[in-house]
C-alpha positions in Angstrom: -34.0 48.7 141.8 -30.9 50.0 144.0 -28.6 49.3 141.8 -30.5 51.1 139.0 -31.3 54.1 141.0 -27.6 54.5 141.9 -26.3 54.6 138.5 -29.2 56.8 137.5 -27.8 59.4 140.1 -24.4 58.7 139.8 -24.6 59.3 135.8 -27.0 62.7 136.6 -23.9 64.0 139.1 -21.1 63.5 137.0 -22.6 65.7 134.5 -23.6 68.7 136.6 -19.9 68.3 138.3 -18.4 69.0 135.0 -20.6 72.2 134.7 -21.9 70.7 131.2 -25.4 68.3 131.9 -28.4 67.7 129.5 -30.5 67.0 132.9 -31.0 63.4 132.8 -30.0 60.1 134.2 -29.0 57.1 132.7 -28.4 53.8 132.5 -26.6 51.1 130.2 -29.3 49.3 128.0 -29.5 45.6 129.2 -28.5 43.4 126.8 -32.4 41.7 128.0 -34.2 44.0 126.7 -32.4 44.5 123.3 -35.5 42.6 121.3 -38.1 44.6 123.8 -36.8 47.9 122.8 -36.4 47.1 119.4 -33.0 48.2 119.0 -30.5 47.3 116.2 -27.8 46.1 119.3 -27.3 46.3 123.1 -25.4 50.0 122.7 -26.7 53.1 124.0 -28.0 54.3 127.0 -31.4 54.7 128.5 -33.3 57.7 130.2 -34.0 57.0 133.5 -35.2 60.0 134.8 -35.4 63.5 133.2 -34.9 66.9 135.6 -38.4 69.5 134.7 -37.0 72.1 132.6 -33.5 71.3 131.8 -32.3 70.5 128.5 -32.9 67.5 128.1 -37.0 68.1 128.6 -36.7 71.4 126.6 -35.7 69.2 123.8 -38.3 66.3 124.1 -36.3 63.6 125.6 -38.6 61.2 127.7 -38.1 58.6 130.3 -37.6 55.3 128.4 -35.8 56.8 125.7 -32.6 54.9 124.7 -30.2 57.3 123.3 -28.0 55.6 121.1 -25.8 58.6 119.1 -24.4 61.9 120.2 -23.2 64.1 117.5 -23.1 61.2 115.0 -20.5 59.4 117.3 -21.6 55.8 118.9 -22.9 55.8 122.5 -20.9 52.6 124.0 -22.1 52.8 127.6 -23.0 55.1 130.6 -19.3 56.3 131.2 -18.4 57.4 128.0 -21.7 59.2 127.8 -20.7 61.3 130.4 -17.5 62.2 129.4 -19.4 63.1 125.7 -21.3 65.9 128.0 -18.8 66.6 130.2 -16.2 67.4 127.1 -19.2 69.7 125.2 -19.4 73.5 126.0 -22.4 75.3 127.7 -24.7 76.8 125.6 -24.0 74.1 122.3 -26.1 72.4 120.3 -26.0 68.6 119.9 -27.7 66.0 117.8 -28.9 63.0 119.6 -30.5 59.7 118.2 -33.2 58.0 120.0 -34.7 55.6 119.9 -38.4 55.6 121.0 -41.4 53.1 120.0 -38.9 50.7 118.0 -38.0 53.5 115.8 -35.5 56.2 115.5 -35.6 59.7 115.9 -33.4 62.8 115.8 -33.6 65.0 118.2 -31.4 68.2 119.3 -29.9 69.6 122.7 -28.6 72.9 123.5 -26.4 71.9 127.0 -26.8 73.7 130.0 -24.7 74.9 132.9 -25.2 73.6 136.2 -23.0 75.5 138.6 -24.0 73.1 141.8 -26.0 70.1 142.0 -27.7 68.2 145.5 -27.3 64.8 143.7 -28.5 62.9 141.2 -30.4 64.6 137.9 -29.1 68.0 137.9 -32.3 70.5 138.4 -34.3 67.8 139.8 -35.5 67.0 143.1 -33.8 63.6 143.8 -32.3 61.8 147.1 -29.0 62.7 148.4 -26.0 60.6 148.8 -25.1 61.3 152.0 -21.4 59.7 151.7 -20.4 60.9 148.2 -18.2 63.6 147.9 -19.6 66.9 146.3 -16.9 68.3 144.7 -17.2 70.5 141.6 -13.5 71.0 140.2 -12.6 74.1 138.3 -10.1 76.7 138.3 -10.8 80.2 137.6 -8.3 83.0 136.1 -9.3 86.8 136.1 -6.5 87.6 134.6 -6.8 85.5 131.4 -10.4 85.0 131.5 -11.8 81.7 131.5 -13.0 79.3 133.6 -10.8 75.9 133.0 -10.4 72.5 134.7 -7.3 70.3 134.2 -7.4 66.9 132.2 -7.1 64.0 134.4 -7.7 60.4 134.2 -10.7 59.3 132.0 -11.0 62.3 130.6 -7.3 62.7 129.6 -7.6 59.3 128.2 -11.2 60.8 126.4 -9.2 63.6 124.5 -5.4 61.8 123.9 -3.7 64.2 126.1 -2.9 65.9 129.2 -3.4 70.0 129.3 -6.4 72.4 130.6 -9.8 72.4 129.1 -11.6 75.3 129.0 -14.9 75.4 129.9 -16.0 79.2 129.4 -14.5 82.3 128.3 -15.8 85.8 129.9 -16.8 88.4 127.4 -14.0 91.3 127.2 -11.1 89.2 128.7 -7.6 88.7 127.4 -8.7 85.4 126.5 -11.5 86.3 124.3 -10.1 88.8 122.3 -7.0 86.7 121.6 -9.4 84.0 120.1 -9.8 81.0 122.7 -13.0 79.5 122.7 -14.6 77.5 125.4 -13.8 73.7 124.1 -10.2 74.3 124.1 -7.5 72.3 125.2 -4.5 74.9 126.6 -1.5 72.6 126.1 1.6 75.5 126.3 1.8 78.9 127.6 4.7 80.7 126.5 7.8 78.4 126.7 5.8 76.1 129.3 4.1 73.0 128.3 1.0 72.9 130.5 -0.9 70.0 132.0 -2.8 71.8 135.0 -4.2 75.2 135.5 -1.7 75.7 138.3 0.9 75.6 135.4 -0.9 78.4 133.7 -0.9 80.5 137.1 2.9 80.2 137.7 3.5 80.7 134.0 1.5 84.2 134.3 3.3 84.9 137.6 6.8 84.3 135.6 6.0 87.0 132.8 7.8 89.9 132.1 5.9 91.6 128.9 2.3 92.3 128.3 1.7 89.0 126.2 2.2 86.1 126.5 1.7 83.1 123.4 -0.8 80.0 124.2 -0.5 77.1 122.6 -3.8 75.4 122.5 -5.8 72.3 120.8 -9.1 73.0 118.7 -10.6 69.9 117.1 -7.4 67.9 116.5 -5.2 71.0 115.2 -3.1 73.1 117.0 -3.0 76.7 117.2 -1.0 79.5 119.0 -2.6 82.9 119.8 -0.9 85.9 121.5 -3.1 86.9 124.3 -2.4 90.9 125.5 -3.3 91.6 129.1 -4.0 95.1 129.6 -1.2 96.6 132.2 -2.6 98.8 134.9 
C-alpha cells in the first residue's frame, strides 16, 4: 500500500511541477489485474486518486479508471504519462480513452495550471513528503513575454532535442504579437542556438536593434518570427 501511495503522489507532483496537471494520481496497471479490468493489454495507467475540482473531475474521470490513450497516442507507463501532461499547454483540450466497466470510453480534458503544489494530487489535500525537494522550475522574461523552462533530461529525450519550451505567453508582449504560442520549442535566437533560457537572456542583453529573429519548433516544423520589442 506504500509503495502504491508513493507513486500515486510522486506521479500527482510531477505534473503540478511542470505547471501543466489534470489533478490526478496514477499508477502503472499491473500486469495481475489485466483480465480483472478487462483490458485489451497491461498498458495504460490507473487513477488512483482524483483532486475535487481539477480537471480531471470536471471532466468525469473516476478513481479506478485506467486511462489507456492521450490524444490518440499510447499510454506506455506512469513516466511517460507525465511527460504527455507536462509537454501540453494550460488551458488545452485533450482526448483521453478509458477504460471503465470492461469497456471503453472517450472522454475530454481541458489542463489546468497549478502554480504550487503541497504534494501529491495537485488541488488535493494529500500527505507531505517531508524529504522531497519542492522545486517548481521556470524561467520568466518581461521583456519577451513568456513564461519558459529549459529542456532537460527526460523531457529532452520526450521532444528529440535540447532548446526552451514555452509554457505561456502574456497577452500584449513582444512575444505574442510576433506569433509564439505556448507549446513552443525556442531552439535559436538571432545568430545563437539556444538550449536554456539563460541563453535567451544573454542573447537579449547582446542586441543592438529593436528585433531580434527566433528560431522556434511548432509540431515537427520549424519557423522563424521577428519579435519587435518596443524601445523606451
Amino acid at each position: 500500500m506504500k509503495s502504491i501511495l508513493l507513486t500515486c503522489m510522486v506521479a500527482g507532483l510531477a505534473l503540478a511541477q511542470s505547471g501543466s496537471y489534470l489533478g490526478i494520481g496514477v499508477m502503472r496497471v499491473n500486469p495481475a489485474r489485466v483480465q480483472e479490468l478487462k483490458l485489451p493489454d497491461a498498458a495504460g495507467v490507473e487513477v488512483t486518486a482524483i483532486a475535487p475540482g481539477g480537471p480531471a473531475e470536471n471532466a468525469g474521470l473516476k478513481v479506478g479508471d485506467v486511462i489507456t490513450q492521450y490524444n490518440g497516442q499510447r499510454v506506455r507507463d506512469n513516466e511517460q504519462f507525465v511527460l504527455l501532461v507536462r509537454a501540453t499547454p494550460a488551458g488545452r483540450q485533450v482526448k483521453l480513452q478509458v477504460y471503465r466497466g470492461g469497456a471503453a470510453q472517450d472522454m475530454t480534458a481541458r489542463i489546468g495550471f497549478a502554480t504550487q503544489s503541497a504534494g501529491g494530487v495537485p488541488g488535493a489535500t494529500a500527505p507531505r513528503i517531508p524529504d522531497e525537494p519542492q522545486d517548481f522550475p521556470g524561467w520568466r522574461s518581461p521583456v519577451l513575454g513568456v513564461f519558459a523552462e529549459g529542456l532537460q533530461g527526460q523531457m529532452a529525450e520526450f521532444f528529440g532535442m535540447s532548446g526552451v519550451l514555452v509554457r505561456e505567453v502574456a497577452s500584449g508582449s513582444a512575444a505574442e504579437k510576433a506569433g509564439i504560442k505556448a507549446g513552443d520549442v525556442i531552439i535559436g535566437v538571432g545568430s545563437m542556438r539556444v538550449a536554456m533560457p539563460e541563453d535567451i537572456t544573454r542573447r537579449l542583453q547582446m542586441m543592438t536593434g529593436n528585433s531580434v529573429p527566433v528560431t522556434l519548433q511548432r509540431k515537427g516544423q520549424s519557423i522563424t518570427l521577428n519579435v519587435t520589442f518596443e524601445m523606451k
